[in-house]
Chimera marker file (.cmm) of the C-alpha trace (Angstrom):
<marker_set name="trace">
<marker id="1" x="-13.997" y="-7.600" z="-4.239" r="1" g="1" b="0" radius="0.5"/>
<marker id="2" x="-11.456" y="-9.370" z="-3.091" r="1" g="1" b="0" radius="0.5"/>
<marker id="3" x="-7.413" y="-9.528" z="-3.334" r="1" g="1" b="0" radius="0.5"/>
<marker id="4" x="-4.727" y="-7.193" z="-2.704" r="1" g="1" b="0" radius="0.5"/>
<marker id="5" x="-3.892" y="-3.308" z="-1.944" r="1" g="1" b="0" radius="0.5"/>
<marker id="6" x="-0.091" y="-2.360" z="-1.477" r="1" g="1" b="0" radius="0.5"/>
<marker id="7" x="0.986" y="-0.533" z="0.339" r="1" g="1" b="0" radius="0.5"/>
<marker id="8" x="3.214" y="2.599" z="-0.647" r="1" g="1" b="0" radius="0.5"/>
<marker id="9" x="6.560" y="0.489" z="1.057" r="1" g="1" b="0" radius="0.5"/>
<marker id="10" x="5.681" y="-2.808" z="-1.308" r="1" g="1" b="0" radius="0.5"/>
<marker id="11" x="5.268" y="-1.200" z="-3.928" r="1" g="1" b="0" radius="0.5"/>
<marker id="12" x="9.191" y="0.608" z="-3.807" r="1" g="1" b="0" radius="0.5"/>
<marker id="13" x="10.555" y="-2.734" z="-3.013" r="1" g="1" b="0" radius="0.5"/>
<marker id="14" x="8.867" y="-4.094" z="-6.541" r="1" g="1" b="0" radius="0.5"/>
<marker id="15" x="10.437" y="-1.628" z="-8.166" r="1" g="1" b="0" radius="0.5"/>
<marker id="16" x="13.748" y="-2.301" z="-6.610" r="1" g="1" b="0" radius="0.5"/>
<marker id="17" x="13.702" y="-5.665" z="-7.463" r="1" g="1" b="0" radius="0.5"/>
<marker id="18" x="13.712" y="-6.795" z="-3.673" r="1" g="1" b="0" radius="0.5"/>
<marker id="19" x="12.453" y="-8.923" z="-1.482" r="1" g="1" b="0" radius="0.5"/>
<marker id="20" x="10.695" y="-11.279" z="-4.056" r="1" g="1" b="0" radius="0.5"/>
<marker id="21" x="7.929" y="-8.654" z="-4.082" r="1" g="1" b="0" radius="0.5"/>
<marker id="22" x="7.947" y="-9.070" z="-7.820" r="1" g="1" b="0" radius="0.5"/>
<marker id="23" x="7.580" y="-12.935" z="-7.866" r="1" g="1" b="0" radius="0.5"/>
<marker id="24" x="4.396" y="-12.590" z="-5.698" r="1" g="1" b="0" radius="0.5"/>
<marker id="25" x="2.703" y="-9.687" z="-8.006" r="1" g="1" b="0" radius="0.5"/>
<marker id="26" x="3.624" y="-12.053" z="-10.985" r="1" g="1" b="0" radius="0.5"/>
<marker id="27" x="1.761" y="-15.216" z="-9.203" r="1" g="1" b="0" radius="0.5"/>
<marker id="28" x="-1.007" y="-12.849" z="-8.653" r="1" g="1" b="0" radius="0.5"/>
<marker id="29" x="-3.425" y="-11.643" z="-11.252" r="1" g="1" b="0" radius="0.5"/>
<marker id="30" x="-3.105" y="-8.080" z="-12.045" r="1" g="1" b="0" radius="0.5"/>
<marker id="31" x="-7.514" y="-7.645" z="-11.570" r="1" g="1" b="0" radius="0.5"/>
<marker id="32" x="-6.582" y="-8.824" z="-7.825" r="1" g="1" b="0" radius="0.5"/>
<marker id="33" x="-3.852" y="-5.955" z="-7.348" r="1" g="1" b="0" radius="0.5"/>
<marker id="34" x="-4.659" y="-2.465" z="-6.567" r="1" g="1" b="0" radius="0.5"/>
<marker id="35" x="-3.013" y="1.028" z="-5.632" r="1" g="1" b="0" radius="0.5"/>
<marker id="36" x="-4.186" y="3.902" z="-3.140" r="1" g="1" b="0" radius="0.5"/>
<marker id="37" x="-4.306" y="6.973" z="-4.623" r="1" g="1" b="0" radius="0.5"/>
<marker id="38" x="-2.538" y="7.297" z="-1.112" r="1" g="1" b="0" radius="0.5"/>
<marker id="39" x="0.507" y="5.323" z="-2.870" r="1" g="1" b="0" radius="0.5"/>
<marker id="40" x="0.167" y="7.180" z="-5.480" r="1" g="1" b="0" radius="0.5"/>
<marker id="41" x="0.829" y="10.512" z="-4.051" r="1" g="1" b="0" radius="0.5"/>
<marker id="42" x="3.291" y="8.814" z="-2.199" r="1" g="1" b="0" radius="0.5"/>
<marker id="43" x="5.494" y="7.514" z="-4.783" r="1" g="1" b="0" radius="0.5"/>
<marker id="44" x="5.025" y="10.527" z="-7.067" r="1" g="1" b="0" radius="0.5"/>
<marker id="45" x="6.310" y="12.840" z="-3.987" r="1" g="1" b="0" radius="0.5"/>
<marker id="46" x="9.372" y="10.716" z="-3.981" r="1" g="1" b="0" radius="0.5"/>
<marker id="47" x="9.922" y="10.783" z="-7.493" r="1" g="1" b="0" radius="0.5"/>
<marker id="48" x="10.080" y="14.489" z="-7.574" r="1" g="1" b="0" radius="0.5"/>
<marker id="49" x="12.677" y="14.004" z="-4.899" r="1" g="1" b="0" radius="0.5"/>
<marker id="50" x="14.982" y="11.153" z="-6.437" r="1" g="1" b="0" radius="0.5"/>
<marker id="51" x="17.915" y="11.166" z="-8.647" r="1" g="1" b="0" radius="0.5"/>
<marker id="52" x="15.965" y="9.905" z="-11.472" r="1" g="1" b="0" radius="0.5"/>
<marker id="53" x="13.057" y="11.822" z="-11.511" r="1" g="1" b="0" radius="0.5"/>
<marker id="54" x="11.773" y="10.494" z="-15.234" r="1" g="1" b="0" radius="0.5"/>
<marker id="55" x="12.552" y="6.442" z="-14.015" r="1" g="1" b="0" radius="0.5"/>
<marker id="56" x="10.546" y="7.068" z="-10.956" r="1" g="1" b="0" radius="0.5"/>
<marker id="57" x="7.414" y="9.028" z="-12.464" r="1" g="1" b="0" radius="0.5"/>
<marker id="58" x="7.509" y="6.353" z="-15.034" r="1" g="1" b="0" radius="0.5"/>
<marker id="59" x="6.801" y="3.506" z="-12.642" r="1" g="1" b="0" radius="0.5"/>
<marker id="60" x="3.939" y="5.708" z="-11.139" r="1" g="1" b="0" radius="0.5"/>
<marker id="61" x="2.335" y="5.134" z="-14.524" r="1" g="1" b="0" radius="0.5"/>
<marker id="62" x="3.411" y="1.750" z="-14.621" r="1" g="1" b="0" radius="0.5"/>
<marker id="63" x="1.256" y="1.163" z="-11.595" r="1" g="1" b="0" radius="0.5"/>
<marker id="64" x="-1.508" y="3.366" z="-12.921" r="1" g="1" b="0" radius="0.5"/>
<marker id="65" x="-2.061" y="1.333" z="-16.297" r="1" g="1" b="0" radius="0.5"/>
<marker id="66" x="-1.497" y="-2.182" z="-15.175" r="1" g="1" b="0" radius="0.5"/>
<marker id="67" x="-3.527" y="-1.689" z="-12.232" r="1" g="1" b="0" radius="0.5"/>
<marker id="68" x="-6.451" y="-0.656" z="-10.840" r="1" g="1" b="0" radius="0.5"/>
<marker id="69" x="-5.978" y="2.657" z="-8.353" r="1" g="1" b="0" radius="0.5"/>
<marker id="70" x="-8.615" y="2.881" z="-5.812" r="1" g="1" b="0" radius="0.5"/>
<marker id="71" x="-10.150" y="6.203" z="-4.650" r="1" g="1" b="0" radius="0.5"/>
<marker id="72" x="-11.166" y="6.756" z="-0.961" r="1" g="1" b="0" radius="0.5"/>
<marker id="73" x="-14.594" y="8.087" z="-1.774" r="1" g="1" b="0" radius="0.5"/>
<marker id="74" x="-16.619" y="8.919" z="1.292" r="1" g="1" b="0" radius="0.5"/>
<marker id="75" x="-14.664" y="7.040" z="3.965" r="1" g="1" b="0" radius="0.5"/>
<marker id="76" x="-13.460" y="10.543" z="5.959" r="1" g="1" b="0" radius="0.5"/>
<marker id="77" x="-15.621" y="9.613" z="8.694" r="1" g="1" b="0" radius="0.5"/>
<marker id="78" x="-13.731" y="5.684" z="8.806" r="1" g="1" b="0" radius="0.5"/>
<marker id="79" x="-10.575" y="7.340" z="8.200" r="1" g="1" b="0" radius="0.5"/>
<marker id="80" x="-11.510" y="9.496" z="11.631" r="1" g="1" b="0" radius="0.5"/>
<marker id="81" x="-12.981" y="7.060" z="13.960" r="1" g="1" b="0" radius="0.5"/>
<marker id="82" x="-9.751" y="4.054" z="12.794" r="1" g="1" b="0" radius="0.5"/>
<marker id="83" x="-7.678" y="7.221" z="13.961" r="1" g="1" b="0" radius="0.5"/>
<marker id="84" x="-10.039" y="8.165" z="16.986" r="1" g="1" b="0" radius="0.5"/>
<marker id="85" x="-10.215" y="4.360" z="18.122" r="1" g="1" b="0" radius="0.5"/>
<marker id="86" x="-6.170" y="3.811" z="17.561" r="1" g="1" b="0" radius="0.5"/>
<marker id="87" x="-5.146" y="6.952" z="19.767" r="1" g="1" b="0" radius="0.5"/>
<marker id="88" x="-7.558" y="5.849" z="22.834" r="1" g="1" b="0" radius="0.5"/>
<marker id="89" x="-5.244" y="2.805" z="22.880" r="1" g="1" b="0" radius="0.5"/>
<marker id="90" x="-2.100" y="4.705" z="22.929" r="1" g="1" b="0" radius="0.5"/>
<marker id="91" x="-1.033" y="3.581" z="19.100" r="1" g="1" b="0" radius="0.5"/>
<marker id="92" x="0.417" y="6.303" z="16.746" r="1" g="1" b="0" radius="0.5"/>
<marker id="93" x="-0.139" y="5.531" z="13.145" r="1" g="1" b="0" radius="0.5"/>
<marker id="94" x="0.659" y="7.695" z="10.114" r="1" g="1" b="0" radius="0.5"/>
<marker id="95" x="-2.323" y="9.158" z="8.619" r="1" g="1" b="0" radius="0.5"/>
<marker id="96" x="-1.803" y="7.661" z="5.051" r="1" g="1" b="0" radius="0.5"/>
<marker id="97" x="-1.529" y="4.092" z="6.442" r="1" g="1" b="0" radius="0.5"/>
<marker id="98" x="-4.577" y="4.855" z="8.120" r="1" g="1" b="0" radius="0.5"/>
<marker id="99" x="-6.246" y="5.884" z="4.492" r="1" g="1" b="0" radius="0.5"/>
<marker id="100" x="-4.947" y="3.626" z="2.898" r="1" g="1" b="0" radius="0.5"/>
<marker id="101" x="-6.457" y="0.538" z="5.829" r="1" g="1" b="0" radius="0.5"/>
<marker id="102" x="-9.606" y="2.633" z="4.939" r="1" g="1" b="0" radius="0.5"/>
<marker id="103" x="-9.342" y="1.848" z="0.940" r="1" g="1" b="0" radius="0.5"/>
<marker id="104" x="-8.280" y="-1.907" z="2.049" r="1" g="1" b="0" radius="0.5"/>
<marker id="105" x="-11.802" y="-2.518" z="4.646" r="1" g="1" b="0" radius="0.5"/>
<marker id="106" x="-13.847" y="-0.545" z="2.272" r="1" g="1" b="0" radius="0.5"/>
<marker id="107" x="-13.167" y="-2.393" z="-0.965" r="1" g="1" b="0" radius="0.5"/>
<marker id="108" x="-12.674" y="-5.997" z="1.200" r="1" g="1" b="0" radius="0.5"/>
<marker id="109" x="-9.155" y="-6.275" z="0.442" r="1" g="1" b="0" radius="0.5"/>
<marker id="110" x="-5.975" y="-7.800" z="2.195" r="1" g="1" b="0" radius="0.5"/>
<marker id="111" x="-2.869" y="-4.850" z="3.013" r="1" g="1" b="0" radius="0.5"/>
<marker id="112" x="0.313" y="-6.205" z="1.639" r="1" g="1" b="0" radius="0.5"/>
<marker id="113" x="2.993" y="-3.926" z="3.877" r="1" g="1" b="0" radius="0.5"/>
<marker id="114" x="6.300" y="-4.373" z="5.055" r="1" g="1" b="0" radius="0.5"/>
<marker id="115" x="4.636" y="-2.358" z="7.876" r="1" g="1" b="0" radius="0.5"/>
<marker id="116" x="2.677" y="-5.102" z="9.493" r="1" g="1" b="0" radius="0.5"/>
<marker id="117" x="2.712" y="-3.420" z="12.763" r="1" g="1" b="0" radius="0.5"/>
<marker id="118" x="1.352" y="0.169" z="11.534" r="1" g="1" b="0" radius="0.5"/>
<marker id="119" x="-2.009" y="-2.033" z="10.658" r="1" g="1" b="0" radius="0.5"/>
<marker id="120" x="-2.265" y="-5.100" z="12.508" r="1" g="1" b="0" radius="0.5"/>
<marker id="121" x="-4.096" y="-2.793" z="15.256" r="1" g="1" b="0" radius="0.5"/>
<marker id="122" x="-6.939" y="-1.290" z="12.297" r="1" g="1" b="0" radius="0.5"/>
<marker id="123" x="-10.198" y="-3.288" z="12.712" r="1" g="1" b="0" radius="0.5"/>
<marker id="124" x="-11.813" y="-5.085" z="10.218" r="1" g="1" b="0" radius="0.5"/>
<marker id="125" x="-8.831" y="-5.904" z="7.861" r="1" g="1" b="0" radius="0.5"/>
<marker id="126" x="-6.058" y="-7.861" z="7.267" r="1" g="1" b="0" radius="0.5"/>
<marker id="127" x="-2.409" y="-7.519" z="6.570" r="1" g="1" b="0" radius="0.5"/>
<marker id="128" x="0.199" y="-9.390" z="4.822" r="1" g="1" b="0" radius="0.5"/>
<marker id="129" x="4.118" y="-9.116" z="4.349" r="1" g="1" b="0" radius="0.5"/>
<marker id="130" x="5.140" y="-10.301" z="0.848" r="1" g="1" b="0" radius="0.5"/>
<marker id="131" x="8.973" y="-8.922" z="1.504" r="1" g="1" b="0" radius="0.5"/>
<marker id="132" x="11.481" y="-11.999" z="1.750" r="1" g="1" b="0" radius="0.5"/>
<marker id="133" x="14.122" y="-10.445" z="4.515" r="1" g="1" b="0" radius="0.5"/>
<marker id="134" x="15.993" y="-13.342" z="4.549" r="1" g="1" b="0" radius="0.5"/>
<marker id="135" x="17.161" y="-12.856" z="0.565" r="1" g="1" b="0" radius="0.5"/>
<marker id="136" x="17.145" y="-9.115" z="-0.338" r="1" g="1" b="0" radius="0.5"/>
<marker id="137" x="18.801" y="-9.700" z="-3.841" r="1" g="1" b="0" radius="0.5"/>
<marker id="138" x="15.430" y="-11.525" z="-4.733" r="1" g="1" b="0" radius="0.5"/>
<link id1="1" id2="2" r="1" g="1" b="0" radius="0.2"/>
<link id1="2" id2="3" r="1" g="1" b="0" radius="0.2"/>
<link id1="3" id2="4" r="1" g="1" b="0" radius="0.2"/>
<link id1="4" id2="5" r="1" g="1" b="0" radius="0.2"/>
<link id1="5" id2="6" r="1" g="1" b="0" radius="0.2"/>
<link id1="6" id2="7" r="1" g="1" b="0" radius="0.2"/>
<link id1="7" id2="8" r="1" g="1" b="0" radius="0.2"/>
<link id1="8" id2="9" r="1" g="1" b="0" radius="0.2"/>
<link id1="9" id2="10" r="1" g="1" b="0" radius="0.2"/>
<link id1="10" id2="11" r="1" g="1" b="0" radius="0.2"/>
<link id1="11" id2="12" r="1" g="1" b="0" radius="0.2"/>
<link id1="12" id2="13" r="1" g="1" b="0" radius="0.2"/>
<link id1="13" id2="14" r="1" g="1" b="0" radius="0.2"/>
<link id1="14" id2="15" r="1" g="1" b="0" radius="0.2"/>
<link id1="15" id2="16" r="1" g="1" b="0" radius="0.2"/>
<link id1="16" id2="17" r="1" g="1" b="0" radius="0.2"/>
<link id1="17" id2="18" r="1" g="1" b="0" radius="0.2"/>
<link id1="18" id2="19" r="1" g="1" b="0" radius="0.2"/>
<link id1="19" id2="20" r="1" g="1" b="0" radius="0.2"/>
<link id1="20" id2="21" r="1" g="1" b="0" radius="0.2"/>
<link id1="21" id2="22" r="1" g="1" b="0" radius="0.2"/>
<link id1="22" id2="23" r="1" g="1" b="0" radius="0.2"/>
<link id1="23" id2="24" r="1" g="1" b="0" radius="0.2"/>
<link id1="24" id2="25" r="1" g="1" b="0" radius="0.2"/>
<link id1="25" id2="26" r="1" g="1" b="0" radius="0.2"/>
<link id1="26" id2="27" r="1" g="1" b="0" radius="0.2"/>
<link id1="27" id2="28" r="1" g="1" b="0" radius="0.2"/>
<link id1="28" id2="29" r="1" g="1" b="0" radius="0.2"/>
<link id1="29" id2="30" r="1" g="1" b="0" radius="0.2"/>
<link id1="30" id2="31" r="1" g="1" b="0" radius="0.2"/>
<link id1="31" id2="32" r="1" g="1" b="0" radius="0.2"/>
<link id1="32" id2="33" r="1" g="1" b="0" radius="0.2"/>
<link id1="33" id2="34" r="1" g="1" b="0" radius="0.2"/>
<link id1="34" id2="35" r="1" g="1" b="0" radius="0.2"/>
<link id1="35" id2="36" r="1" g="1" b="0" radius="0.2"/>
<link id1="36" id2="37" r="1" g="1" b="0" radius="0.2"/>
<link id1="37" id2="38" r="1" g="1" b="0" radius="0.2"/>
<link id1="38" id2="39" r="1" g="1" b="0" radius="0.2"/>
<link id1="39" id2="40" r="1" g="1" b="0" radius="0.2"/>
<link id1="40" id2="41" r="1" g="1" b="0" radius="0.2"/>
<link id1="41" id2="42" r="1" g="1" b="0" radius="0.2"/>
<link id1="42" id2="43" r="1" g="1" b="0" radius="0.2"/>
<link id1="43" id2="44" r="1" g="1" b="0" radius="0.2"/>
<link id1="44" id2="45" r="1" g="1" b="0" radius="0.2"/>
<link id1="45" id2="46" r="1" g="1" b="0" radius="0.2"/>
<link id1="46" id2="47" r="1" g="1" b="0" radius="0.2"/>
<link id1="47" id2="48" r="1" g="1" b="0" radius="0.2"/>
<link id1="48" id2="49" r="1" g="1" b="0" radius="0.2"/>
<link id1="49" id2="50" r="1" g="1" b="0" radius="0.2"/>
<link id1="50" id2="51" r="1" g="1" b="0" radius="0.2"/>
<link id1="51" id2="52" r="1" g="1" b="0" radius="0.2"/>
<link id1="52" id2="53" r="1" g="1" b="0" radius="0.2"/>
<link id1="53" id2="54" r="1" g="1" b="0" radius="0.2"/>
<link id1="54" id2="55" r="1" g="1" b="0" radius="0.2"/>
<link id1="55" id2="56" r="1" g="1" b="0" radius="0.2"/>
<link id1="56" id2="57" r="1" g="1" b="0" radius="0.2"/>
<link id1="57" id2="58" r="1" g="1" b="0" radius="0.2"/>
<link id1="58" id2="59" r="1" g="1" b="0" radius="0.2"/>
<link id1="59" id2="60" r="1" g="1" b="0" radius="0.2"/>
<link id1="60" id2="61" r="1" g="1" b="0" radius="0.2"/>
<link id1="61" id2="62" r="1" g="1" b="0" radius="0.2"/>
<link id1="62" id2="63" r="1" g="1" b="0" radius="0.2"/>
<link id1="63" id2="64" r="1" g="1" b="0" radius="0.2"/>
<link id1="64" id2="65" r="1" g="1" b="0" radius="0.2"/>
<link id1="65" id2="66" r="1" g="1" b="0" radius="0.2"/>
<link id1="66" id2="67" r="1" g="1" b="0" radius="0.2"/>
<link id1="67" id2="68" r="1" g="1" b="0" radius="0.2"/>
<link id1="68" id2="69" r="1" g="1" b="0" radius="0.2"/>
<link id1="69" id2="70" r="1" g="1" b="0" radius="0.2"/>
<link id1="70" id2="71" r="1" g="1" b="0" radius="0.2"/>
<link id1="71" id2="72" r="1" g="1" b="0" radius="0.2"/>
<link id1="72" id2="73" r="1" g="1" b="0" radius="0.2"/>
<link id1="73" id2="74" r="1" g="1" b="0" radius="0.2"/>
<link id1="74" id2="75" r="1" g="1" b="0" radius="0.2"/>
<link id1="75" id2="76" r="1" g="1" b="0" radius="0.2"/>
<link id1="76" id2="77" r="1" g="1" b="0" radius="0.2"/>
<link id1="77" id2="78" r="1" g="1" b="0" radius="0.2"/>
<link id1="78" id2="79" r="1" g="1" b="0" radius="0.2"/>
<link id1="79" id2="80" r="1" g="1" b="0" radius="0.2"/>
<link id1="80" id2="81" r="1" g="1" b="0" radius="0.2"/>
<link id1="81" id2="82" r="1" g="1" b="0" radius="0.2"/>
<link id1="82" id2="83" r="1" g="1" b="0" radius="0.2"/>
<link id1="83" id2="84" r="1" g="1" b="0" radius="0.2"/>
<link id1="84" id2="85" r="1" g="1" b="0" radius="0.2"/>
<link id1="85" id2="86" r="1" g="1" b="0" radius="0.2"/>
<link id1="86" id2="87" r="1" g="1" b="0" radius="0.2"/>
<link id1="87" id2="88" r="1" g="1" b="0" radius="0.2"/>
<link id1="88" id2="89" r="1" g="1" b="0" radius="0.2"/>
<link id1="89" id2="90" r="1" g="1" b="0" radius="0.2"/>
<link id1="90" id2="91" r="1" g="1" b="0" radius="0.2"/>
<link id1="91" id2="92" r="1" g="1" b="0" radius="0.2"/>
<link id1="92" id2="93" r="1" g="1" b="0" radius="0.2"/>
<link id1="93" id2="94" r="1" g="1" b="0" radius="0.2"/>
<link id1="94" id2="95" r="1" g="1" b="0" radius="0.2"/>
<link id1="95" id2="96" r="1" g="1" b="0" radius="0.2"/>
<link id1="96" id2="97" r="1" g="1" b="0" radius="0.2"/>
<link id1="97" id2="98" r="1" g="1" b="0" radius="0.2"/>
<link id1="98" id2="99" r="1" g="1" b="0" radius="0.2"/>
<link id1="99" id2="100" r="1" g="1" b="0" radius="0.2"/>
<link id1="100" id2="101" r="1" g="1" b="0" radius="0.2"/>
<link id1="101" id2="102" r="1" g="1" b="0" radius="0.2"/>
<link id1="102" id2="103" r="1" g="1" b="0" radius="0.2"/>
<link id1="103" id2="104" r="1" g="1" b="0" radius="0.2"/>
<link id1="104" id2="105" r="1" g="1" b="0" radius="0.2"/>
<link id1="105" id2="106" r="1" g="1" b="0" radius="0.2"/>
<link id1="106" id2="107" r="1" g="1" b="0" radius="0.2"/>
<link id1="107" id2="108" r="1" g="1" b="0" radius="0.2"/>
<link id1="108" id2="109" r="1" g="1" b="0" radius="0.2"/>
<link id1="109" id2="110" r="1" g="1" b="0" radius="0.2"/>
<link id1="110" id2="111" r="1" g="1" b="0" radius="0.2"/>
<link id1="111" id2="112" r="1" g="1" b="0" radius="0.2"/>
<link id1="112" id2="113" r="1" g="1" b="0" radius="0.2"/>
<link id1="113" id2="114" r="1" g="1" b="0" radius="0.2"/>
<link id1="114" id2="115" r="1" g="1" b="0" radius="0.2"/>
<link id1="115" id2="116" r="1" g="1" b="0" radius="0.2"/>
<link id1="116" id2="117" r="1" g="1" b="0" radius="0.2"/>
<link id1="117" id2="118" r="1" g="1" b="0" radius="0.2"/>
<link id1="118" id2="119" r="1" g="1" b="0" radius="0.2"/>
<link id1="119" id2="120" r="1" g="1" b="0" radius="0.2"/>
<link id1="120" id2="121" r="1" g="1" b="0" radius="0.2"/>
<link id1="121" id2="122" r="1" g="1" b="0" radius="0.2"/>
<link id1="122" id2="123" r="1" g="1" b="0" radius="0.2"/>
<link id1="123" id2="124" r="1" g="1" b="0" radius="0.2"/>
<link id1="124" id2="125" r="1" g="1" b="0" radius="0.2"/>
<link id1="125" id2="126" r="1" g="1" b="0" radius="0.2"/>
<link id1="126" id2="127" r="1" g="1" b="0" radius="0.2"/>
<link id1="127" id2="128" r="1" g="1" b="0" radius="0.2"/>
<link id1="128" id2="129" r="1" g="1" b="0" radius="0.2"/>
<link id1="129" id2="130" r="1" g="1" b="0" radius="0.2"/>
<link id1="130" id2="131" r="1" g="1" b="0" radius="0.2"/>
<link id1="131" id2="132" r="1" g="1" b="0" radius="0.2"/>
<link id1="132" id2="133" r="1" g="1" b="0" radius="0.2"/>
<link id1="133" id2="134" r="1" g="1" b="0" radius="0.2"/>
<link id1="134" id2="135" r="1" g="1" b="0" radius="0.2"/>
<link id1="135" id2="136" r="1" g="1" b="0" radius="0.2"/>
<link id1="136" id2="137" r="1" g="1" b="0" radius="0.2"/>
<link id1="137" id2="138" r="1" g="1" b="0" radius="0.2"/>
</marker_set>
């Protein structure tokens, strides 16, 4: 499988309408994007914590029936040795960014973060930053 997770960060700025997030996910087709249930959670914690609690759950299910979310299976054991590996070289990295890396290696996908730097040390992946800094209204 190839194509495209996003990470929990990407996937607020799409809904935000910044960063031209949007313009890439609509060059891309939807069978190449995919969620984390990691994102998931995510997002759905920070719904039940916004303003606009109904807007916010709603784009959850946006994400959940226009595209596919991707379950971390039997990976505890990558999940543990990515975090092992990362602290023997002094690097801290949350533990959902780790999961979700996991879900990205395991399914042979690309990480589309404006994170770069809490992956580009996880082997056997790659990351990409589809946020546009230099015109936020995008």
């Amino acid at each position: 499988m190839n194509g495209y997770i996003l990470d929990t960060d990407t996937w607020i700025e799409f809904f935000h309408h910044r960063g031209g997030v949007a313009d890439h996910i609509a060059d891309t087709p939807a069978n190449k994007i995919f969620a984390s249930e990691i994102s998931i959670a995510e997002l759905t914690y920070g719904a039940l914590h916004s303003k606009d609690v109904q807007r916010h759950l709603q784009e959850v299910t946006e994400i959940e029936n226009t595209f596919s979310v991707l379950a971390l299976k039997e990976w505890v054991r990558d999940y543990a040795d990515i975090r092992l590996a990362l602290t023997k070289q002094g690097f801290v990295v949350g533990d959902f960014d780790i999961l979700i890396g996991v879900t990205a290696r395991q399914y042979d996908l690309t990480v589309v973060t404006h994170n770069t730097k809490h992956f580009e040390k996880m082997p056997g992946f790659h990351c990409v930053d589809w946020v546009d800094t230099s015109n936020s209204s995008k």
